[in-house]
N, CA, C and O atoms as CSV, one atom per row, in Angstrom:
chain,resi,resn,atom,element,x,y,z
A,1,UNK,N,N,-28.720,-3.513,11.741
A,1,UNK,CA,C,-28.388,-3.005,10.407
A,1,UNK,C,C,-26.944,-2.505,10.413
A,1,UNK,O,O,-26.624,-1.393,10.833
A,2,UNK,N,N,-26.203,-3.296,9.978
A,2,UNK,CA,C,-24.839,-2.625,10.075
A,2,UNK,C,C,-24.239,-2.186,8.370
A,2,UNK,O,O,-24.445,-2.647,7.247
A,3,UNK,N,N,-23.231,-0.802,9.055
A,3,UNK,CA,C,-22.520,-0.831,7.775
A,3,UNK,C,C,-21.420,-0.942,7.689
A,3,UNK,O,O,-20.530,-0.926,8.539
A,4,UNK,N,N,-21.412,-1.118,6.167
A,4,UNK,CA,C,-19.839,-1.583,5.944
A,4,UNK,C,C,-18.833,-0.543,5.459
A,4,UNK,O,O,-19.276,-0.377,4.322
A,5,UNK,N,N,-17.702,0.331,5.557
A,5,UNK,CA,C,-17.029,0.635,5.077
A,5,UNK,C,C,-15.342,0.401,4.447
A,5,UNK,O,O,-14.220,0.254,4.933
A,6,UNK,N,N,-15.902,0.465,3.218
A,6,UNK,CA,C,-14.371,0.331,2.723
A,6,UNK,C,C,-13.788,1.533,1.611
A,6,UNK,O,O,-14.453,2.561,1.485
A,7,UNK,N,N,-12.832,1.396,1.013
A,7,UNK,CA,C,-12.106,2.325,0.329
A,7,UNK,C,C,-11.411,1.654,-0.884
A,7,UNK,O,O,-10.664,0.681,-0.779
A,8,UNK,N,N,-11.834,2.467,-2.411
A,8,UNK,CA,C,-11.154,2.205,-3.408
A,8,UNK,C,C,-10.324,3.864,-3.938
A,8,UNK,O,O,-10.522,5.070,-3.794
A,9,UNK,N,N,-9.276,2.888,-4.640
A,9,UNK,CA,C,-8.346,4.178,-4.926
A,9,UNK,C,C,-8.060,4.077,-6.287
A,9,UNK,O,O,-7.491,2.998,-6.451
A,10,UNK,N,N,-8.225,4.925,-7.785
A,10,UNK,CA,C,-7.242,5.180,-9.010
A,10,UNK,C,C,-7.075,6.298,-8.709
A,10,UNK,O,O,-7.641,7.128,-7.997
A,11,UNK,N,N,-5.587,6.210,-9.796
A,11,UNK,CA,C,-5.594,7.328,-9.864
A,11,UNK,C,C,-4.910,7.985,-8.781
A,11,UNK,O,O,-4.173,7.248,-8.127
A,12,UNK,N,N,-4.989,9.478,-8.351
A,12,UNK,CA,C,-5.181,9.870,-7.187
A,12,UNK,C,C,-6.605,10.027,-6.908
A,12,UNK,O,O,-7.016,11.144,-6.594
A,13,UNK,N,N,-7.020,9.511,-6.948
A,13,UNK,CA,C,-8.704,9.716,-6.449
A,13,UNK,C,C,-8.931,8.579,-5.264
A,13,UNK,O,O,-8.747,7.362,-5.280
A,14,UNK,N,N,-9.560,9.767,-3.891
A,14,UNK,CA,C,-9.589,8.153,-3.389
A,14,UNK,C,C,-11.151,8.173,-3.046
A,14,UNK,O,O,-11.559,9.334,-3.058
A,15,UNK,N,N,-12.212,7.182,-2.725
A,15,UNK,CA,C,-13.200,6.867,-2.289
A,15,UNK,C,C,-13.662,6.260,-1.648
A,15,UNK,O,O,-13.845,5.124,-2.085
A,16,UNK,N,N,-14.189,6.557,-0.154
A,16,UNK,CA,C,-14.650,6.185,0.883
A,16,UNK,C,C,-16.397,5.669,0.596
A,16,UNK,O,O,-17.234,6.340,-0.008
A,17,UNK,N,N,-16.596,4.411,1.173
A,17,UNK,CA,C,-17.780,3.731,0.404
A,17,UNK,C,C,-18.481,2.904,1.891
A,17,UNK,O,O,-17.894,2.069,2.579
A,18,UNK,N,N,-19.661,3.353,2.066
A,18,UNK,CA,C,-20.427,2.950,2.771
A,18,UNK,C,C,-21.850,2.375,2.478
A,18,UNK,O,O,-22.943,2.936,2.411
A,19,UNK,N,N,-21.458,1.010,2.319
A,19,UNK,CA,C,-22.421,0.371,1.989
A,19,UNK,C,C,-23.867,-0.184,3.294
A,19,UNK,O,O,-23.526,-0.355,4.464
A,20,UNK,N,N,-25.151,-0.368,2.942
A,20,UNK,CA,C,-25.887,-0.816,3.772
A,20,UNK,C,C,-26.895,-0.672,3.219
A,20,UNK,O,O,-27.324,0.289,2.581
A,21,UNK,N,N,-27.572,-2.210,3.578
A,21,UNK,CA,C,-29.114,-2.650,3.302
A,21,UNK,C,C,-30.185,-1.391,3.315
A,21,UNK,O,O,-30.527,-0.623,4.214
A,22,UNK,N,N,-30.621,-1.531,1.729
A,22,UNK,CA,C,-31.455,-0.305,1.257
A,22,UNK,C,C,-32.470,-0.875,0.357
A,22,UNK,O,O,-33.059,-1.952,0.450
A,23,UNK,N,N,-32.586,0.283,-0.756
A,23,UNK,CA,C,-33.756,0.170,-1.513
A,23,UNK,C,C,-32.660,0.705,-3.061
A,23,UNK,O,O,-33.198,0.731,-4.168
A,24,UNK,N,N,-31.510,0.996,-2.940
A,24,UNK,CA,C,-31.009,1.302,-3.752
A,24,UNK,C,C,-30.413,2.642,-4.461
A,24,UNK,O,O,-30.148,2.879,-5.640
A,25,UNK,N,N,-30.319,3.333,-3.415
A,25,UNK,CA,C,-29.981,4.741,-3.534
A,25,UNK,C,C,-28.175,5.138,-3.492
A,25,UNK,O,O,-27.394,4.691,-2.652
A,26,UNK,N,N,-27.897,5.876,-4.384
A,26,UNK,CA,C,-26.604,5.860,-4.658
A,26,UNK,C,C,-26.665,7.827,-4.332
A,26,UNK,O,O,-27.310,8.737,-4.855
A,27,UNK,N,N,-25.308,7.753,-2.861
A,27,UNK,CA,C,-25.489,9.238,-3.557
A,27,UNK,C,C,-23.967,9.667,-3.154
A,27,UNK,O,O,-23.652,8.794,-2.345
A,28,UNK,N,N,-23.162,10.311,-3.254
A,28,UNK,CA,C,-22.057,11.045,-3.676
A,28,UNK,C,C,-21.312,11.831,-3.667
A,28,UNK,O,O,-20.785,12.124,-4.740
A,29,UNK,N,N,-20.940,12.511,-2.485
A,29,UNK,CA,C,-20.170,13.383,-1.838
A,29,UNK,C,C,-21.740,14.215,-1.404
A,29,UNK,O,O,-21.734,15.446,-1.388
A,30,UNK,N,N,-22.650,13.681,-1.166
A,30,UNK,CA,C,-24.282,14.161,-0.567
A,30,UNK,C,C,-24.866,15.127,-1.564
A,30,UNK,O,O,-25.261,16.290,-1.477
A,31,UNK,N,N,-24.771,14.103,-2.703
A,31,UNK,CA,C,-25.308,14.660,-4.092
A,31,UNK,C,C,-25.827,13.132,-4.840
A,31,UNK,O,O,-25.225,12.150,-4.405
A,32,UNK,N,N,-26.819,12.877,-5.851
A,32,UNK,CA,C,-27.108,12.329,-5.934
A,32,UNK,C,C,-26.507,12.165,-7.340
A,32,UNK,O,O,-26.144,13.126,-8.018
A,33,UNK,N,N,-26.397,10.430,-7.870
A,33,UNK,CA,C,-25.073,9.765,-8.200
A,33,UNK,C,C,-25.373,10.406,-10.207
A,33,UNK,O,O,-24.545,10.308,-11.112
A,34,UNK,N,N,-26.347,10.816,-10.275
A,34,UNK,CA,C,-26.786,11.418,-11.697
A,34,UNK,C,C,-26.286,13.113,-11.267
A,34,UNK,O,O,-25.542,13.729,-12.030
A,35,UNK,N,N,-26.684,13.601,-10.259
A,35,UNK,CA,C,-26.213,14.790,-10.510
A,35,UNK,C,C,-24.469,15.378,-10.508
A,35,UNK,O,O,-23.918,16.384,-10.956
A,36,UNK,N,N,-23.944,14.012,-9.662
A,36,UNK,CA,C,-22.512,14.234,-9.415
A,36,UNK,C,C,-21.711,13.701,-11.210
A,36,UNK,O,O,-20.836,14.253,-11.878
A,37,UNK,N,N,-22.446,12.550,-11.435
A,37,UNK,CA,C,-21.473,12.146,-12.853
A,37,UNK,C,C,-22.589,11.890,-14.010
A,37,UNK,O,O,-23.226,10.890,-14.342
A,38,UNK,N,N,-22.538,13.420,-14.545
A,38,UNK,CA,C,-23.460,13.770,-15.131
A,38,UNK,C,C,-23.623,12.577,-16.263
A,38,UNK,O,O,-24.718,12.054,-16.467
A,39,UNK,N,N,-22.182,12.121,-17.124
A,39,UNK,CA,C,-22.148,10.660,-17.905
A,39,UNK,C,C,-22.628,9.965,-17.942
A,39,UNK,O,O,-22.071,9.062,-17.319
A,40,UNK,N,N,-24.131,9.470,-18.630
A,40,UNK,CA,C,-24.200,7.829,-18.802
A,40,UNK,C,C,-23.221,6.755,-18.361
A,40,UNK,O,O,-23.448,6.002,-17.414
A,41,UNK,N,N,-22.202,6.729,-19.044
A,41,UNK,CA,C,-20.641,6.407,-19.169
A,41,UNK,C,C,-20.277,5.791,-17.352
A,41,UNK,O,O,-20.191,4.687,-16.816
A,42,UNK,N,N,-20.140,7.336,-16.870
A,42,UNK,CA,C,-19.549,7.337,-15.573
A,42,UNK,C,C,-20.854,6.260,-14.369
A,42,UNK,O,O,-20.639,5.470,-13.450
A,43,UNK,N,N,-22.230,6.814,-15.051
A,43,UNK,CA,C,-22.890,6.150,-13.948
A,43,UNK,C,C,-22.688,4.725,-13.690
A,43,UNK,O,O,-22.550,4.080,-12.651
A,44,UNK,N,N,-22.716,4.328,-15.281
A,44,UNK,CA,C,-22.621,2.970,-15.514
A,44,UNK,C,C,-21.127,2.151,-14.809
A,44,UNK,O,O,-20.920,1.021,-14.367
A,45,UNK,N,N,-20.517,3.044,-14.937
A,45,UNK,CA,C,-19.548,2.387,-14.389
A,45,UNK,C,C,-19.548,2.167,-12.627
A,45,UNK,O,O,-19.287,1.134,-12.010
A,46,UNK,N,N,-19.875,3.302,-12.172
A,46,UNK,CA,C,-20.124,3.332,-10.516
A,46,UNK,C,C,-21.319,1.773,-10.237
A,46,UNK,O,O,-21.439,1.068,-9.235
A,47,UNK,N,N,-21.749,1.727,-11.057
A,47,UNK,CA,C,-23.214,0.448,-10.790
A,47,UNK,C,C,-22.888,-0.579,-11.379
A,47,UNK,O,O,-23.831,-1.302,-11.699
A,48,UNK,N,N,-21.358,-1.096,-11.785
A,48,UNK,CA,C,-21.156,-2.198,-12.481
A,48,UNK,C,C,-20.818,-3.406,-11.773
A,48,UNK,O,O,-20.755,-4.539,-12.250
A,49,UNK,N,N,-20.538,-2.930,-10.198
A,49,UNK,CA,C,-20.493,-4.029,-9.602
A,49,UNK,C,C,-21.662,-4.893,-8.900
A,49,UNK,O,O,-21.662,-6.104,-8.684
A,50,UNK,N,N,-22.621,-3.975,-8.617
A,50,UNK,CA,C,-23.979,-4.434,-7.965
A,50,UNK,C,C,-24.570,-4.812,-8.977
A,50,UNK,O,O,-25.294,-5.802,-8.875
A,51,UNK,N,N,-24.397,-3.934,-10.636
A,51,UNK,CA,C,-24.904,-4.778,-11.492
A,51,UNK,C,C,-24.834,-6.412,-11.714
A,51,UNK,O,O,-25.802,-7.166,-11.816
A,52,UNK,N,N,-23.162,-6.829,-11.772
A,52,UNK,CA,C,-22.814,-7.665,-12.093
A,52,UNK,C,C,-23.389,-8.795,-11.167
A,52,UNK,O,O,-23.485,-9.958,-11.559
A,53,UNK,N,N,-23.803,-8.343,-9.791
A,53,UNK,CA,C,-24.012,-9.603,-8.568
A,53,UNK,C,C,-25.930,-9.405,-8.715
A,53,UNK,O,O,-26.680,-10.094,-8.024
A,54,UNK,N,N,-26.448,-8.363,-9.720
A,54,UNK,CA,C,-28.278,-7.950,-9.370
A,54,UNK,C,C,-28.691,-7.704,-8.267
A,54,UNK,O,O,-29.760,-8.164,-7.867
A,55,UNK,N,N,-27.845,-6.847,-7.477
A,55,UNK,CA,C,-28.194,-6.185,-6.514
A,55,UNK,C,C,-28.175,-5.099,-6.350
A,55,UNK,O,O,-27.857,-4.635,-5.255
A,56,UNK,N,N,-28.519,-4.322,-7.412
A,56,UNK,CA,C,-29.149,-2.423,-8.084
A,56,UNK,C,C,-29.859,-2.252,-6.898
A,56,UNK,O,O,-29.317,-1.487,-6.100
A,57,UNK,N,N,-31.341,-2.944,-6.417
A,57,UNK,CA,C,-31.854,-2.937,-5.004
A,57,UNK,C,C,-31.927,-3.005,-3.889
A,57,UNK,O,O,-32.796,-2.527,-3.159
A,58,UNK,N,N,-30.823,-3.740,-3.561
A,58,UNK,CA,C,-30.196,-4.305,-2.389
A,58,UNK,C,C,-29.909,-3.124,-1.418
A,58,UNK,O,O,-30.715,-2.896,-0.517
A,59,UNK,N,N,-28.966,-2.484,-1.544
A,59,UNK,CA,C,-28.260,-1.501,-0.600
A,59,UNK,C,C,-28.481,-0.194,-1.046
A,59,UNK,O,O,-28.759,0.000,-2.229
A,60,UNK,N,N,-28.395,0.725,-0.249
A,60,UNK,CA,C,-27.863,2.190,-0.333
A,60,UNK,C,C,-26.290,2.216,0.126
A,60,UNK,O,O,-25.813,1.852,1.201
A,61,UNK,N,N,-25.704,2.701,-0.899
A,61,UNK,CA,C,-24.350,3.315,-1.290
A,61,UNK,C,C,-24.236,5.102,-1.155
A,61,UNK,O,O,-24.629,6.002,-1.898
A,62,UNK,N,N,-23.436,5.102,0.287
A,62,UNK,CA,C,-22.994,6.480,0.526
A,62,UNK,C,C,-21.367,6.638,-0.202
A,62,UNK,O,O,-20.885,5.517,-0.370
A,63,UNK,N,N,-20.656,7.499,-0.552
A,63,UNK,CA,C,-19.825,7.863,-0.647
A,63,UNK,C,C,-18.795,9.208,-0.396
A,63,UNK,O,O,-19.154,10.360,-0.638
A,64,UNK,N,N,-17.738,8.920,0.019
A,64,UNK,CA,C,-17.430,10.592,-0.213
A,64,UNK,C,C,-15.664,10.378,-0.729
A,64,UNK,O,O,-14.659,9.976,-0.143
A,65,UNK,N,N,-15.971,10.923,-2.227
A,65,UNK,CA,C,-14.433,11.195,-2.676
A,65,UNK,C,C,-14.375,12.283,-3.249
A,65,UNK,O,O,-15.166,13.190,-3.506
A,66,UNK,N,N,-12.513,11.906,-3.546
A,66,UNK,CA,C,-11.653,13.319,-3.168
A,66,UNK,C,C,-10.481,13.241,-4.594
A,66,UNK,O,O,-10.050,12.193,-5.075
A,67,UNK,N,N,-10.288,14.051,-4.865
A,67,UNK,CA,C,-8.630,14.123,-6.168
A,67,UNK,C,C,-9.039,13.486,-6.839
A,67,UNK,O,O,-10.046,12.782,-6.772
A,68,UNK,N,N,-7.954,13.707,-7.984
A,68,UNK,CA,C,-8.600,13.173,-9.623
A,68,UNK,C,C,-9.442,13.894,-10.458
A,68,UNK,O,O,-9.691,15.078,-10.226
A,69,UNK,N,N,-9.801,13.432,-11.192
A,69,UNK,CA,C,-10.548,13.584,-11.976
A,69,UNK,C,C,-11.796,12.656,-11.904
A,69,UNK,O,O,-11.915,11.826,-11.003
A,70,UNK,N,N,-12.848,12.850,-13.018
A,70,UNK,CA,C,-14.306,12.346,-13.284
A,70,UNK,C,C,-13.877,11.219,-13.437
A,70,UNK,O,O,-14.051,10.571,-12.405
A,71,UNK,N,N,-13.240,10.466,-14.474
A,71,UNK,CA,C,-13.101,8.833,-14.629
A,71,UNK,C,C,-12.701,8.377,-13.472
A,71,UNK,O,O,-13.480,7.710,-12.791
A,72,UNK,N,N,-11.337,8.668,-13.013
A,72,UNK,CA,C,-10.899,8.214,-11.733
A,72,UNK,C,C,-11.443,8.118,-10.658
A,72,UNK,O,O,-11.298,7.138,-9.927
A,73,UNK,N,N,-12.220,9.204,-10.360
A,73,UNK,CA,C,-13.612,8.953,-8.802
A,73,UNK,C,C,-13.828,7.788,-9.326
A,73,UNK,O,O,-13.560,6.741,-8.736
A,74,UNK,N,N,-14.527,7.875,-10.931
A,74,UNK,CA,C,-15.669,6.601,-10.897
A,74,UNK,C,C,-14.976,5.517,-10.519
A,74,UNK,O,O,-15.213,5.066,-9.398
A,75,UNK,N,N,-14.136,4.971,-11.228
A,75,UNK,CA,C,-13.563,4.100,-11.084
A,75,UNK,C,C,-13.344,3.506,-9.712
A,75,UNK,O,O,-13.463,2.324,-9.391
A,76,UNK,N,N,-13.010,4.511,-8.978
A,76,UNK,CA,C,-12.288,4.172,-7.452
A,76,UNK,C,C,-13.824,4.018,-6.999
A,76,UNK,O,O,-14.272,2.945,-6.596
A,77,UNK,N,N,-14.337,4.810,-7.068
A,77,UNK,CA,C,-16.131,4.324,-6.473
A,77,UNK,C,C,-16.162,2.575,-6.617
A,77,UNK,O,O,-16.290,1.726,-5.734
A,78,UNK,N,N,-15.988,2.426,-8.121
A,78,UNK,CA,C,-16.665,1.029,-8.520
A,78,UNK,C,C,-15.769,0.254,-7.526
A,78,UNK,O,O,-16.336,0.084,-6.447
A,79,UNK,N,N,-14.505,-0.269,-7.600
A,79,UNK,CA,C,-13.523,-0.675,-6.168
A,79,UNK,C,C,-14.328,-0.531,-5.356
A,79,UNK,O,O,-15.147,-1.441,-5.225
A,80,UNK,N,N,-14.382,0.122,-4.878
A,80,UNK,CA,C,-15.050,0.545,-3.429
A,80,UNK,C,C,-16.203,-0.153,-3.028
A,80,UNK,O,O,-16.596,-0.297,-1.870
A,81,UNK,N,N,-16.719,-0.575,-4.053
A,81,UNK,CA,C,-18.290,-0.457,-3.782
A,81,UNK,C,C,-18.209,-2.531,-4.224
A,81,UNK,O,O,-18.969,-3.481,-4.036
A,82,UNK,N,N,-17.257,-2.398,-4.664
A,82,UNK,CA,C,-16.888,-3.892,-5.092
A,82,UNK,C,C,-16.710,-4.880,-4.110
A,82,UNK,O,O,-17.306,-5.928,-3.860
A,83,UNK,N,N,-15.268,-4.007,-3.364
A,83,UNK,CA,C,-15.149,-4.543,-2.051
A,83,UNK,C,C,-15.447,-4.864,-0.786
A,83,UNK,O,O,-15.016,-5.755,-0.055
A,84,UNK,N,N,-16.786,-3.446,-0.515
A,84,UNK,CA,C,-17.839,-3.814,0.507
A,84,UNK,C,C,-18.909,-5.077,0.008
A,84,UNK,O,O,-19.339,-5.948,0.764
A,85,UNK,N,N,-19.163,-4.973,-1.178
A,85,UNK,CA,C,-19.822,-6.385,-1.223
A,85,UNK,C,C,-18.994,-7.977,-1.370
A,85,UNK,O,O,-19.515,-9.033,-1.731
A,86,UNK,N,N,-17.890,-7.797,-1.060
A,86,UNK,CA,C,-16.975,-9.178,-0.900
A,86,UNK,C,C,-17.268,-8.904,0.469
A,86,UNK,O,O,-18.039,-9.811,0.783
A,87,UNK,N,N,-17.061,-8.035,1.648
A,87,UNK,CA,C,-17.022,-7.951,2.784
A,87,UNK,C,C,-18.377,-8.493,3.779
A,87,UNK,O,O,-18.324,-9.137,4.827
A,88,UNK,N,N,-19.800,-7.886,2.901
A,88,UNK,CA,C,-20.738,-8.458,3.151
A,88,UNK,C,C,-21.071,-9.901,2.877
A,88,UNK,O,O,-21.976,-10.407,3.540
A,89,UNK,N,N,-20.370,-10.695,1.876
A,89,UNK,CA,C,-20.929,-11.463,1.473
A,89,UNK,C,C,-19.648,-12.426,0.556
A,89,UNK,O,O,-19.584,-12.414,-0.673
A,90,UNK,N,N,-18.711,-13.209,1.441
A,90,UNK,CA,C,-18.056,-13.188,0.294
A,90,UNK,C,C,-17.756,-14.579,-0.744
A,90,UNK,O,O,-16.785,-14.840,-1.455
A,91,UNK,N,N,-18.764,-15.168,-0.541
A,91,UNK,CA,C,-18.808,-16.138,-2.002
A,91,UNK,C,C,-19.099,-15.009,-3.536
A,91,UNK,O,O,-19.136,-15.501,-4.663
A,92,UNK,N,N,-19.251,-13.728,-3.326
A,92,UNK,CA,C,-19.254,-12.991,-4.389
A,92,UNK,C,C,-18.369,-12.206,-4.959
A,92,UNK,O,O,-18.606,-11.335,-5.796
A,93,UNK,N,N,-16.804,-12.662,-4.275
A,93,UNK,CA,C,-15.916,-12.746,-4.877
A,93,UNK,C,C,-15.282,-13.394,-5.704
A,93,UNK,O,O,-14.285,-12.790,-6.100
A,94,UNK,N,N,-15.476,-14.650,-6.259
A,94,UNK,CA,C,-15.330,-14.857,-7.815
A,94,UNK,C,C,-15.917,-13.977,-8.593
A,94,UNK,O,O,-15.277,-13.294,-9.391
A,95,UNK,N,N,-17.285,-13.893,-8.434
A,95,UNK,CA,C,-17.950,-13.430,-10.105
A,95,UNK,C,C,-17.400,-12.032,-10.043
A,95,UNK,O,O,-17.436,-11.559,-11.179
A,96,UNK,N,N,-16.624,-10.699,-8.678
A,96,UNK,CA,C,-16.546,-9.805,-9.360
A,96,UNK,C,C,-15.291,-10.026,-9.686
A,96,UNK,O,O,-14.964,-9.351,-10.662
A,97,UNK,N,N,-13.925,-11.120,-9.005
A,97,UNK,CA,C,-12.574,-11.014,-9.577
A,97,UNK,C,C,-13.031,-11.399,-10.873
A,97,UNK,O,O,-13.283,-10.379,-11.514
A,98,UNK,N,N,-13.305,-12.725,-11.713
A,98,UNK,CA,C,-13.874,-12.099,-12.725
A,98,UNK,C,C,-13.904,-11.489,-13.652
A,98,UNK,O,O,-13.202,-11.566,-14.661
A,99,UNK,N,N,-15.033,-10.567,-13.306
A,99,UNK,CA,C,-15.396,-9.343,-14.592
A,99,UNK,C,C,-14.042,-8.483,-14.262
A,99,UNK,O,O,-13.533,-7.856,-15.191
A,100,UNK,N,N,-13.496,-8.442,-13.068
A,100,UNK,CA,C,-11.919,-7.564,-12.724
A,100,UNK,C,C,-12.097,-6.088,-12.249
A,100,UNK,O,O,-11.692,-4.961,-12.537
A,101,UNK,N,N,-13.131,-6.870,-11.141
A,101,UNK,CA,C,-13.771,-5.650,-10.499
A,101,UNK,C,C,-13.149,-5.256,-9.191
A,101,UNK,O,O,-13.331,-4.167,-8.646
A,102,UNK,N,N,-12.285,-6.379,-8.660
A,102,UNK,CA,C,-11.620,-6.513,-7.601
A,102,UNK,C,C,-10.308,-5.941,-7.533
A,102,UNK,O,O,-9.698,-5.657,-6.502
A,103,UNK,N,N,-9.799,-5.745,-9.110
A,103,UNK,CA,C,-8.504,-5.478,-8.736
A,103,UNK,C,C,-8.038,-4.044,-9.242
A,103,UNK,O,O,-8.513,-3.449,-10.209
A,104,UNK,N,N,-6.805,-3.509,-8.231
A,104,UNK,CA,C,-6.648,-2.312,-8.013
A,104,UNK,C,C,-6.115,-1.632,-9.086
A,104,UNK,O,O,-4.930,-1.501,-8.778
A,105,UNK,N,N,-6.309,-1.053,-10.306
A,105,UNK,CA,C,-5.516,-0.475,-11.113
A,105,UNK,C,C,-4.644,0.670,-10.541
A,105,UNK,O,O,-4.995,1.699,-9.964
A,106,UNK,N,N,-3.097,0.093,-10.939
A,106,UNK,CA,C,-2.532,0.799,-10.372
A,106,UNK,C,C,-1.828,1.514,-11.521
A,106,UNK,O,O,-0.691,1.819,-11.162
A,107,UNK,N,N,-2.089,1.888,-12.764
A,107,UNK,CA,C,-1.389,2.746,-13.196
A,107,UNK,C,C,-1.318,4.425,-12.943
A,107,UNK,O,O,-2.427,4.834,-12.599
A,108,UNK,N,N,-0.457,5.333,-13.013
A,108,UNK,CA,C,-0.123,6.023,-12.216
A,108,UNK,C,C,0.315,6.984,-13.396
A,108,UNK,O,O,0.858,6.412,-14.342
A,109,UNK,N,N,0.180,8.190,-13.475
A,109,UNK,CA,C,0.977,9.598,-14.386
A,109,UNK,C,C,2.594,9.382,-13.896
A,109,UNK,O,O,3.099,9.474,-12.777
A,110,UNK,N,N,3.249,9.020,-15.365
A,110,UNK,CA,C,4.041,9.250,-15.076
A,110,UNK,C,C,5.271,10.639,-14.595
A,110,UNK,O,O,4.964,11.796,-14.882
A,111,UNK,N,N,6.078,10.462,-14.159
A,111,UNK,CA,C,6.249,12.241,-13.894
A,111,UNK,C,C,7.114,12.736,-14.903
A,111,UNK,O,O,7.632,11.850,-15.583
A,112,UNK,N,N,7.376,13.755,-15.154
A,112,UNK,CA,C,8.227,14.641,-15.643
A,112,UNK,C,C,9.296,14.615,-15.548
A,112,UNK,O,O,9.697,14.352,-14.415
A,113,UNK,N,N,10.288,14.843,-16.562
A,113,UNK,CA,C,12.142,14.438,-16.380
A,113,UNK,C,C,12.465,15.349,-16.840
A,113,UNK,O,O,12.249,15.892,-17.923
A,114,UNK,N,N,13.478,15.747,-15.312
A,114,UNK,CA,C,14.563,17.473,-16.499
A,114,UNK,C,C,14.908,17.353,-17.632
A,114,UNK,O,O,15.188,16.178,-17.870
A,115,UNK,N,N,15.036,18.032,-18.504
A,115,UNK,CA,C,15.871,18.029,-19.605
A,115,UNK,C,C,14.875,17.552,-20.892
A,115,UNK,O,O,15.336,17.640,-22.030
A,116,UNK,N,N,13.649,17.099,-20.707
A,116,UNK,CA,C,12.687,16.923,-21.420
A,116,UNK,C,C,11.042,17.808,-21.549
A,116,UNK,O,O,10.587,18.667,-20.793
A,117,UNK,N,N,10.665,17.433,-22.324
A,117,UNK,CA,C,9.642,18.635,-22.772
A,117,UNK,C,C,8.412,17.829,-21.548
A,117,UNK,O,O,8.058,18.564,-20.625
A,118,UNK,N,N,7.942,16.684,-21.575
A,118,UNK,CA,C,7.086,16.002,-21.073
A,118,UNK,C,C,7.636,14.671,-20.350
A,118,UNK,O,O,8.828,14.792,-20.065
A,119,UNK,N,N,7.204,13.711,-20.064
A,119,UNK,CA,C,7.796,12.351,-19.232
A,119,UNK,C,C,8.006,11.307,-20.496
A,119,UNK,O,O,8.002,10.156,-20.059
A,120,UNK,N,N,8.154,11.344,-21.662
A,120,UNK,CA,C,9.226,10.684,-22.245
A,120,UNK,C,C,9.213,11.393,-23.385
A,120,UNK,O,O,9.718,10.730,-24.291
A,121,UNK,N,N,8.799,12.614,-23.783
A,121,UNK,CA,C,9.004,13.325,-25.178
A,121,UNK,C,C,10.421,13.782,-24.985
A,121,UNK,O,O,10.993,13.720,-23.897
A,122,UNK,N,N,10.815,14.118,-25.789
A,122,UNK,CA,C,12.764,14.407,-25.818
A,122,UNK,C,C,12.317,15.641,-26.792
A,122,UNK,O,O,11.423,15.653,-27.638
A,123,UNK,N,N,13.193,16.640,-26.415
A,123,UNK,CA,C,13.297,17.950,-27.385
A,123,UNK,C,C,13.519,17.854,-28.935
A,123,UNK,O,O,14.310,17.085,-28.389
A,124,UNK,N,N,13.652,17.834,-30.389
A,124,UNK,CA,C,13.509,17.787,-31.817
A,124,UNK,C,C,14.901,17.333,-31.949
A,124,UNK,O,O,15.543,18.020,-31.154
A,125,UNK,N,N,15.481,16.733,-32.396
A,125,UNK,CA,C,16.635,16.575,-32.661
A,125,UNK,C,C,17.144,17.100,-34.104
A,125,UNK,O,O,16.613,16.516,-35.048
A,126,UNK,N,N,17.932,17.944,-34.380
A,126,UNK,CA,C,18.205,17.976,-35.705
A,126,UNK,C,C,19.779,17.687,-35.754
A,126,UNK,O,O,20.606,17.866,-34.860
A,127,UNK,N,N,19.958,17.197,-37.030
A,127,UNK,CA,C,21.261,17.331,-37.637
A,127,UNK,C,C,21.735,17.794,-38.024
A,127,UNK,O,O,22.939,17.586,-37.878
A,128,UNK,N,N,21.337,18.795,-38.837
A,128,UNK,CA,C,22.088,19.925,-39.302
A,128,UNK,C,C,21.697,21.248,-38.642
A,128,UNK,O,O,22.272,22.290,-38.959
């Protein structure tokens, strides 16, 4: 019985994902995956990749992430959990590149610039 680990990242959030032949148990910094993302929303998203291949049953999914926020874990979960099943198995990388389950969103907060209120708001300008 081996497992697989891999790692998805948004965001700053990163998530460490340990996948292995189960009955289907998802749990979450050692919390279980309803009590950690309380969201409909969020669950759905963490289960969209096993959804997409019908393998909800297949494995137990450990995880443990870190930074960010609630969307961003999820997100980096779903990666994560995407990529151990290309690793196990990988003719099931089409169907998740795909739905665009494979790939890394890399957008990023932009930062803050002296002389401005926020990262591209500019102070009121008046003319008179």
């Amino acid at each position: 019985m081996q497992i697989v680990n891999t790692i998805g990242r948004r965001k700053t959030s990163i998530a460490r994902v340990y996948v292995k032949p189960g009955k289907g148990d998802i749990k979450i910094n050692d919390r279980e995956l309803k009590e950690y993302f309380l969201s409909e929303i969020h669950q759905t998203l963490v289960k969209q990749a096993l959804a997409a291949l019908k393998l909800e049953a297949s494995y137990d999914v450990t995880v443990n992430v870190e930074g960010g926020g609630i969307t961003g874990q999820a997100e980096a979960v779903r990666l994560g959990i995407a990529r151990a099943l290309v690793v196990i198995s990988p003719e099931n990388k089409p169907t998740l590149r795909k739905e665009g389950f494979m790939t890394r969103d890399s957008r990023m907060v932009e930062r803050k610039k002296p002389g401005r209120r926020k990262a591209r708001r500019k102070f009121q300008f008046s003319k008179r």
